[in-house]
C-alpha positions as CSV (number, residue, x, y, z in Angstrom):
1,X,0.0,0.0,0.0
2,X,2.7,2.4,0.8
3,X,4.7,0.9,-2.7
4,X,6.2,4.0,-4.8
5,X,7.2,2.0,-7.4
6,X,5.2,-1.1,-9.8
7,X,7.6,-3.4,-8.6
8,X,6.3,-2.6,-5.0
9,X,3.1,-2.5,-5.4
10,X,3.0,-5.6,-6.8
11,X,5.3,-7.0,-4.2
12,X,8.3,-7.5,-6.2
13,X,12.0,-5.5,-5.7
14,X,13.2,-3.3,-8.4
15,X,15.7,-6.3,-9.8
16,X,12.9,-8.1,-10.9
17,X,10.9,-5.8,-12.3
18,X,13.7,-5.1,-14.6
19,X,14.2,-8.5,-14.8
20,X,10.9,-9.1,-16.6
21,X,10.2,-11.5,-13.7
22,X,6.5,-9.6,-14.2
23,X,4.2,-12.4,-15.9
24,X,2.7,-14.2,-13.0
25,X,0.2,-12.4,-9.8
26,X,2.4,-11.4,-7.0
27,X,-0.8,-11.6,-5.1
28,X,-0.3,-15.4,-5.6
29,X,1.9,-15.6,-3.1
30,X,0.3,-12.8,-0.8
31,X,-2.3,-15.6,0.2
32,X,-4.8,-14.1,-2.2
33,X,-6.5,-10.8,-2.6
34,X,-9.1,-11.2,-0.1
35,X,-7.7,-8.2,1.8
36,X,-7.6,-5.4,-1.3
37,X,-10.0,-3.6,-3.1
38,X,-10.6,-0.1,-4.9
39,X,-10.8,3.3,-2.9
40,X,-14.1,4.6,-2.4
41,X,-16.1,7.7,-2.0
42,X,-17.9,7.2,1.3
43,X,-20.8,9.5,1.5
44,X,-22.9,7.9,4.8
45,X,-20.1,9.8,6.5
46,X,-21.4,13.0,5.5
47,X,-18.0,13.9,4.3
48,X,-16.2,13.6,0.3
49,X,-13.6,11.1,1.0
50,X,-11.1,11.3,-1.7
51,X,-8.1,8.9,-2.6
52,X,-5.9,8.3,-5.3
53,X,-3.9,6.0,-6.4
54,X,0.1,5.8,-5.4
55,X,3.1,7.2,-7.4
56,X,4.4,5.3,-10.2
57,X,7.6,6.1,-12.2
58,X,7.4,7.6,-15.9
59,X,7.8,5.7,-18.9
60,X,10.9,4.9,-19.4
61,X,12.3,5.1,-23.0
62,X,15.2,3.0,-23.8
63,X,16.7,2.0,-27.2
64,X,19.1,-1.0,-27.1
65,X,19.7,-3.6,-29.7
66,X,18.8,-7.1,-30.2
67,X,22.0,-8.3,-31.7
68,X,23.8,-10.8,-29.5
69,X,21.1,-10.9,-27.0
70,X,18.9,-13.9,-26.2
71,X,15.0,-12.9,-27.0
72,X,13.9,-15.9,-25.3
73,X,10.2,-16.5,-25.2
74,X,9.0,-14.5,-22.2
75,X,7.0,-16.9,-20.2
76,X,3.6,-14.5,-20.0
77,X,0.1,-15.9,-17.7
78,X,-1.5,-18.1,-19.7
79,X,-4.1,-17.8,-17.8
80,X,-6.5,-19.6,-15.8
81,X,-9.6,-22.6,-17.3
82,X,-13.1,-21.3,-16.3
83,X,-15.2,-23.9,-14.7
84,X,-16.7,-26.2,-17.4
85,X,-20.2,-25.4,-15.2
86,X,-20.5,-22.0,-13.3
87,X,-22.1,-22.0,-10.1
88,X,-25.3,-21.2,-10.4
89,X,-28.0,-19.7,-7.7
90,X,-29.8,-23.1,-6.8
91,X,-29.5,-23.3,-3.2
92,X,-28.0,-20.4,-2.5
93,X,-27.9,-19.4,1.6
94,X,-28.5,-15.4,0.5
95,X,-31.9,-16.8,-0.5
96,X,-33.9,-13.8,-1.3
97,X,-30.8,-12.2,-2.1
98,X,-30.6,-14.6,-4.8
99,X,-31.7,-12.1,-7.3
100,X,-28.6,-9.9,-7.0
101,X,-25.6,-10.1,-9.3
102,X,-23.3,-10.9,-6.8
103,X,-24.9,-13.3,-4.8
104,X,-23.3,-15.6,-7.8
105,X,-20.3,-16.8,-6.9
106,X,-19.2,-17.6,-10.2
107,X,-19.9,-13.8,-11.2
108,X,-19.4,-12.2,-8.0
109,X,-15.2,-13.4,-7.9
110,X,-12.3,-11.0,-8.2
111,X,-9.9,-10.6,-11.3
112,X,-7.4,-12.9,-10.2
113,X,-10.4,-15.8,-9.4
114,X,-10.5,-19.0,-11.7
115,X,-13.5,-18.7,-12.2
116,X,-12.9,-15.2,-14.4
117,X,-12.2,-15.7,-18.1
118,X,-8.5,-15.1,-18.9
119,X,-7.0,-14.5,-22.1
120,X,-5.8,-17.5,-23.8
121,X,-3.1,-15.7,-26.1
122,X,-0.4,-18.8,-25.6
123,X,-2.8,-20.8,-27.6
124,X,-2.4,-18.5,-30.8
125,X,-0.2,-18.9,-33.2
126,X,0.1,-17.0,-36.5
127,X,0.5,-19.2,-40.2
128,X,3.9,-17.5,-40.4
129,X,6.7,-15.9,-38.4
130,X,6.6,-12.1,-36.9
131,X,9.9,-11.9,-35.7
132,X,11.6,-8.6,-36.3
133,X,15.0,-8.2,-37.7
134,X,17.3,-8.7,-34.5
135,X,20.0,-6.2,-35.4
136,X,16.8,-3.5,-35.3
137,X,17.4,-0.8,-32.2
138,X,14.2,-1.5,-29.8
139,X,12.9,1.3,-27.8
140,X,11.3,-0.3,-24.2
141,X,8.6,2.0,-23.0
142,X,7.0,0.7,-19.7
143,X,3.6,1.7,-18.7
144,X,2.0,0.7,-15.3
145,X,-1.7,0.4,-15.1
146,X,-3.6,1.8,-12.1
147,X,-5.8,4.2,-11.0
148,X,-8.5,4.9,-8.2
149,X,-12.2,3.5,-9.0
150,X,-13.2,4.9,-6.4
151,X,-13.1,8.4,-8.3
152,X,-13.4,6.9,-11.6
153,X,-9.8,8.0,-12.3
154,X,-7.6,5.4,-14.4
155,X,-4.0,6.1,-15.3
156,X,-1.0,5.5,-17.2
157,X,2.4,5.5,-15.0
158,X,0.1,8.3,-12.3
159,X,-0.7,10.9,-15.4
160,X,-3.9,11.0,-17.2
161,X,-3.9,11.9,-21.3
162,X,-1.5,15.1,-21.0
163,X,0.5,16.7,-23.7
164,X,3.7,16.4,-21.8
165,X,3.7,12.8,-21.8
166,X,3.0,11.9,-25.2
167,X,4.8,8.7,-26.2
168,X,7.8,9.7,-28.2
169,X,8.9,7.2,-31.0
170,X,11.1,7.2,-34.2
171,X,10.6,5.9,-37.8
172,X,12.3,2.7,-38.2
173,X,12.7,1.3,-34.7
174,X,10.8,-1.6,-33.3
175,X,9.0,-0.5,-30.2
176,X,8.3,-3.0,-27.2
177,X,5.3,-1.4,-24.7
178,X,5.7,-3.3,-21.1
179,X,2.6,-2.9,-19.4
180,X,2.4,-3.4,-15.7
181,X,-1.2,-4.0,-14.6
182,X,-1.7,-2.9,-10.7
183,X,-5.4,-3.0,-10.6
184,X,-8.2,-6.0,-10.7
185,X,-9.7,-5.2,-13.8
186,X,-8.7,-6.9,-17.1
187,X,-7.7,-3.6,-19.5
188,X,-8.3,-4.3,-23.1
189,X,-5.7,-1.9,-24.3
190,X,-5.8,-1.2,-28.0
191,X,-3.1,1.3,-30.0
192,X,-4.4,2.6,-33.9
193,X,-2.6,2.7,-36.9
194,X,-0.8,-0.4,-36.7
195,X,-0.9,-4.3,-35.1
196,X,1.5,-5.5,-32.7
197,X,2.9,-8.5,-31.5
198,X,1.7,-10.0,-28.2
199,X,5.0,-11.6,-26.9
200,X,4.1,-15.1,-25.4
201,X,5.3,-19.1,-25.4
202,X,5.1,-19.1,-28.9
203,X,8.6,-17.1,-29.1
204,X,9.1,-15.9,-33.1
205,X,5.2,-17.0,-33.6
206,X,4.0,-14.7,-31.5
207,X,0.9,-13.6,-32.3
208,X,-0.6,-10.2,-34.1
209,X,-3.1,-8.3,-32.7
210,X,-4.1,-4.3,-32.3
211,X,-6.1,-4.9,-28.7
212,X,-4.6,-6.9,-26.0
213,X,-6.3,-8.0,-22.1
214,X,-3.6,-6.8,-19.7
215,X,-4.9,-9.5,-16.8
216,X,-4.5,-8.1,-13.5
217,X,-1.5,-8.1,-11.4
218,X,0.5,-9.5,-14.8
219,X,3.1,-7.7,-16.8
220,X,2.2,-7.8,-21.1
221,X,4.7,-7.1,-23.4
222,X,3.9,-6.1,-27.1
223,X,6.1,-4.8,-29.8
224,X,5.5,-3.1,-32.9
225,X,7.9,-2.0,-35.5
226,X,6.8,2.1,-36.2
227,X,6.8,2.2,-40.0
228,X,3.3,4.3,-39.8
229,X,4.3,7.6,-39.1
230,X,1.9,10.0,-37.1
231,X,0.1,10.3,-34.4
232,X,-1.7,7.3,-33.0
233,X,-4.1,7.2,-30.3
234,X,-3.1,3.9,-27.4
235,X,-6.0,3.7,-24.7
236,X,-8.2,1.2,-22.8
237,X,-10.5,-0.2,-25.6
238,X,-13.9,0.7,-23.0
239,X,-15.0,4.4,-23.8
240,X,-15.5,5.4,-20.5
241,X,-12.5,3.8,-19.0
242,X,-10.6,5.8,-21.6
243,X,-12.7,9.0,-21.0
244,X,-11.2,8.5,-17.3
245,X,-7.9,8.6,-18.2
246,X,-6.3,5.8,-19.3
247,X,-4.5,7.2,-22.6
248,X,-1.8,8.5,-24.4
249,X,-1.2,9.7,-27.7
250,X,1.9,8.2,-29.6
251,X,3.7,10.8,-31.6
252,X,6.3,10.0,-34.5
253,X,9.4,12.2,-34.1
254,X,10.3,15.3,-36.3
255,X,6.4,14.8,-37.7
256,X,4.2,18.1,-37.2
257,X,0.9,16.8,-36.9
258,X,-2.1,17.6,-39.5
259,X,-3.5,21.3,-38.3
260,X,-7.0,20.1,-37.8
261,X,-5.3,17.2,-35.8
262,X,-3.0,20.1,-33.8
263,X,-6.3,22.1,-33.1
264,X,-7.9,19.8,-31.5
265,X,-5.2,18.6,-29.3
266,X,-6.0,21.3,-26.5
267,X,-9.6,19.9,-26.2
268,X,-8.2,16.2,-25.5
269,X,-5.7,17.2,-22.9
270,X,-8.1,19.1,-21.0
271,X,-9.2,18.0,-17.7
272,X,-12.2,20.2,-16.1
273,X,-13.9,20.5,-12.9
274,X,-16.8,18.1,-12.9
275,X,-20.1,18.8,-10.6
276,X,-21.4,15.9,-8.4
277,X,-22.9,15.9,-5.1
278,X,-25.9,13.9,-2.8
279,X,-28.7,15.5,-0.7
280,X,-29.8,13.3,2.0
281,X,-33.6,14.3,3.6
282,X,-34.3,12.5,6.7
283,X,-36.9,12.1,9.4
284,X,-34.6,13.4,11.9
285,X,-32.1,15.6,9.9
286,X,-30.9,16.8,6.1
287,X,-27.6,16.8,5.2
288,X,-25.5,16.8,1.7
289,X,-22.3,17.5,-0.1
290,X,-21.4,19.5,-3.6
291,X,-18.1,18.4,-4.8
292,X,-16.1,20.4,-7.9
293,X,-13.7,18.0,-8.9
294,X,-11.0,16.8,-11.3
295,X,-8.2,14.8,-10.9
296,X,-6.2,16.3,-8.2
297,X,-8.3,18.9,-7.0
298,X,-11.6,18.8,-5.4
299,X,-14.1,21.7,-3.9
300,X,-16.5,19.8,-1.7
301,X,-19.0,21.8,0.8
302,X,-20.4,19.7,3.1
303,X,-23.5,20.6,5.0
304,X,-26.3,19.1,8.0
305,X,-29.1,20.5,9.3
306,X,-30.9,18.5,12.2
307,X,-34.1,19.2,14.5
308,X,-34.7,16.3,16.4
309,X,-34.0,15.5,20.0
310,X,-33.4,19.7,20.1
311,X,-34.7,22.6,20.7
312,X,-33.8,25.0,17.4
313,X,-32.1,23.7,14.5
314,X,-28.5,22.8,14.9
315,X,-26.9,23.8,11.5
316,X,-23.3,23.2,9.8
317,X,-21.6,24.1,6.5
318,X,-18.1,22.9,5.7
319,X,-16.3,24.6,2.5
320,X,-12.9,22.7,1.9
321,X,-10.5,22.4,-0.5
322,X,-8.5,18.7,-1.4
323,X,-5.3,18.1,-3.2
324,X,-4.7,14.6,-3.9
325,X,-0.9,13.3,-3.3
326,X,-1.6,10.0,-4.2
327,X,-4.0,6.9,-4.5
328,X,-4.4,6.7,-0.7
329,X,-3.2,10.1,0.9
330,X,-4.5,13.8,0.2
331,X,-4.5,16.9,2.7
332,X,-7.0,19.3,2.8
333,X,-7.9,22.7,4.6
334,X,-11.4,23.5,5.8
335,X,-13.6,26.4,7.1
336,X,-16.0,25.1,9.7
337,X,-19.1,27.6,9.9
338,X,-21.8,26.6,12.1
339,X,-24.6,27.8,14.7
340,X,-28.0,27.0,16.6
341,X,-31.0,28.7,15.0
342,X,-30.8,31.9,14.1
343,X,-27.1,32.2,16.5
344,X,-23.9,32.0,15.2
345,X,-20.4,30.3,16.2
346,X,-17.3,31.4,16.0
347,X,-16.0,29.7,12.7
348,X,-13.2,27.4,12.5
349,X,-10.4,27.0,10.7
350,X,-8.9,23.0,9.5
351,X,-5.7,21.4,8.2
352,X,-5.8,17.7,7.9
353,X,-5.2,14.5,6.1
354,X,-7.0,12.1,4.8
355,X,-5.3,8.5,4.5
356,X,-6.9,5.3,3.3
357,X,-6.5,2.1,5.4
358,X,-7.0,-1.3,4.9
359,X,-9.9,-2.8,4.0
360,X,-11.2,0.5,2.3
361,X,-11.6,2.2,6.0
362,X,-11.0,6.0,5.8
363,X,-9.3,7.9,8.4
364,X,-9.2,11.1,8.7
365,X,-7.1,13.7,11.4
366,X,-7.3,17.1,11.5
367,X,-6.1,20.3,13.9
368,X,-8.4,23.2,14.3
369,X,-7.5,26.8,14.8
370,X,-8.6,26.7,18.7
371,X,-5.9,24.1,19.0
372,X,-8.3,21.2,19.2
373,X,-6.8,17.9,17.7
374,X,-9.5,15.1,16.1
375,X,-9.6,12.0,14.3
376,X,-11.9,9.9,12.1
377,X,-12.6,6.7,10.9
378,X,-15.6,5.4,8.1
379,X,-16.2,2.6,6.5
380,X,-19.2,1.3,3.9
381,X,-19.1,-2.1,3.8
382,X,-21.9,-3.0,0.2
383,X,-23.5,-6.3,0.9
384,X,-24.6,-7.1,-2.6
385,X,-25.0,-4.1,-5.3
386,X,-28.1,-2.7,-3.3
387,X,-27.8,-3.0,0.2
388,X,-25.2,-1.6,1.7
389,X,-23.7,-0.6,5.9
390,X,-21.9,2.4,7.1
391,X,-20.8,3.3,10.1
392,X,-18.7,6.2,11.5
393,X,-16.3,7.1,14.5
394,X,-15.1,10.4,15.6
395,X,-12.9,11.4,18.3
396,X,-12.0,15.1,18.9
397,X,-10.4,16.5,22.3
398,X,-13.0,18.7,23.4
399,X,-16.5,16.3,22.6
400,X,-14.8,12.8,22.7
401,X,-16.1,10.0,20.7
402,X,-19.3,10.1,18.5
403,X,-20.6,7.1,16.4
404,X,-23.2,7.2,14.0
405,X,-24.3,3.9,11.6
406,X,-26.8,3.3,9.2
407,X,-28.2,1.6,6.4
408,X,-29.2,2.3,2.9
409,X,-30.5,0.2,-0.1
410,X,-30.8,1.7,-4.1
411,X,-34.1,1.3,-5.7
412,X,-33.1,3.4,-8.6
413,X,-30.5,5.0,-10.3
414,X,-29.8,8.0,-8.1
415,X,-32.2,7.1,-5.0
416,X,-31.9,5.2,-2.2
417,X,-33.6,4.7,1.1
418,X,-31.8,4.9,4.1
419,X,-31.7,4.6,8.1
420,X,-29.2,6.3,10.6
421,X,-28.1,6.8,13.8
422,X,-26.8,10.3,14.5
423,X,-25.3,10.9,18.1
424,X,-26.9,13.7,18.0
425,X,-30.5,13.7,16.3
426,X,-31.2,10.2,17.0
427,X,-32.4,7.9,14.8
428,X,-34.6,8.6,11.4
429,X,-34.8,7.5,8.2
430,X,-35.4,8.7,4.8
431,X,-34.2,9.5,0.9
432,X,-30.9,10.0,-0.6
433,X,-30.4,11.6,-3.8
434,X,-27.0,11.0,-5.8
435,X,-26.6,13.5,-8.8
């Protein structure tokens, strides 16, 4: 979790990373993956939680020669046979859960279960030989894979589509793309304007193909030889993935791209501030968040209103601003405004961190301008895709600990209903609204 490199992240030293030692899941030998999964925005909490993903090196760009070196066939995954029957619901214990997607085991598994479909590339085989001319210079680019789902933010080696980090090749050479996957999705990435080959146990027979499933926690490899100068776009093959992120433009040296090409560049490697937010109206209280966000930088104003179990409405409104460092760390300044009735307090000033633990818990610490120290734990734990807990702790130095928990379950697209405990309103139950 703390990994700054591929090679940690994926449990593996530096060595063999270079070493190409990449093709099989580190997490087989981590015991499984029963104890990772994506960042998350928690909203229950009643405060935007945001993570991102940790740092990753640029590509690196090196040219070398084939001549005299052994290109032995690099033993890739070859994956894993699905069951010849998936499980299906008969009998199931979720009973009247039954209905739900996940409650399916066979369907419901991770990316690195047996039961998932895995490419079967070292079963292909082309009629004749792709080799490339071994005394061709080969340019090594490495990409890692990764992102934060949990923000629907996907990456290249920690950089979204950006100008600066086109990928810079030259006419003539044979180019080799090494492509790290650090997630648990199955990437289909696919690069225009020319096939590659997907290096695999079939050594000089590799295979040719234009889109490629980077399995996850495996290393691809696929090389091309760039005799079709331009620019070409190389991106996950799902729209919206790619839309996320998860892209970069390969650019042809000493070529000046078309002008309608050049004026649309801008456009592409633009990321703006996106709106999002949720209301919540409840028996006991209302509360919500508005969050002005791209990849780094988020503008959430959190606010709660609630009238039971007092005597005038308690009120608060929380304008902050986020920077994310990385996949599981950002830090964050806050102005705390708040009051009873028609009474004002004193507003607050806040400097904290957010850091994500294990098991998708968030914690949160924070100092306030009276000196006050406090520190905060959530976690939503969904049960199938509906249902779903959340529960909260917060200590602070001058109120101690406060616990809240709850329930919600969608009905619809951007509704769900949902029951809380609130230390101080008690407990209620009502709508959410996700927009």
């Amino acid at each position: 979790m703390l990994a700054l490199t591929p090679g940690g992240s994926m449990d593996m030293p530096g060595h063999a990373v270079r070493a190409g030692e990449l093709n099989q899941p580190a997490m087989n030998r981590m015991g499984g993956m029963k104890q990772m999964d994506h960042g998350d925005m928690n909203p229950e909490i009643g405060n935007a939680q945001h993570v991102r993903m940790n740092s990753a090196p640029a590509e690196e760009h090196e040219g070398h020669v084939r001549s005299g070196m052994a290109h032995e066939p690099m033993a890739m995954n070859t994956g894993k046979a699905s069951p010849a029957k998936p499980a299906g619901r008969e009998g199931t214990w979720l009973g009247i859960l039954a209905s739900e997607l996940s409650s399916n085991a066979s369907l419901a598994a991770d990316g690195m279960s047996p039961d998932c479909s895995w490419p079967p590339y070292n079963k292909l085989r082309p009629l004749e030989s792709t080799s490339f001319d071994s005394k061709k210079s080969v340019r090594d680019i490495r990409l890692t894979l990764d992102g934060d789902i949990g923000r629907y933010v996907l990456f290249l080696n920690n950089q979204l589509l950006g100008a600066s980090d086109d990928i810079e090749i030259k006419r003539g050479e044979d180019v080799q793309f090494i492509m790290f996957n650090c997630t648990m999705m199955h990437p289909p990435m696919h690069l225009h304007g020319q096939f590659f080959r997907v290096i695999n146990a079939q050594g000089e027979d590799s295979p040719l193909k234009h889109t490629v499933d980077v399995a996850p926690m495996t290393t691809v490899v696929v090389e091309f030889s760039a005799d079709e100068f331009g620019d070409w776009c190389f991106h996950f093959h799902l729209l919206h993935h790619m839309m996320s992120g998860m892209a970069r433009a390969v650019h042809y040296q000493d070529i000046s791209p078309h002008r309608a090409a050049a004026a649309v560049r801008p456009k592409v490697y633009h990321w703006p501030l996106r709106a999002y937010g949720r209301i919540d109206a409840f028996s006991h209280m209302a509360d919500g968040v508005l969050v002005r966000a791209n990849t780094r930088h988020f503008v959430p104003t959190v606010w709660q209103a609630g009238w039971q179990r007092v005597d005038e409405m308690n009120w608060e409104v929380a304008p902050a601003y986020d920077y994310c460092l990385n996949r599981f760390t950002s830090v964050f300044a806050e102005v705390h405004l708040a009051g009873v009735g028609d009474e004002f307090e004193r507003p607050e000033g806040i400097l904290g961190l957010r850091y994500m633990l294990p098991l998708n818990v968030t914690s949160r610490v924070w100092v306030d301008t009276t000196g006050e120290f406090q520190f905060a734990v959530s976690e939503r734990l969904g049960l199938t895709p509906r249902p779903a807990l959340f529960s909260g702790a917060e200590y602070d130095t001058m109120e101690h600990w406060e616990v809240r928990a709850g329930k919600s379950h969608l009905f619809a697209k951007h509704f769900s209903l949902t029951g809380q405990w609130h230390p101080q309103f008690g407990w209620g139950g009502g709508v959410r609204w996700v927009v």
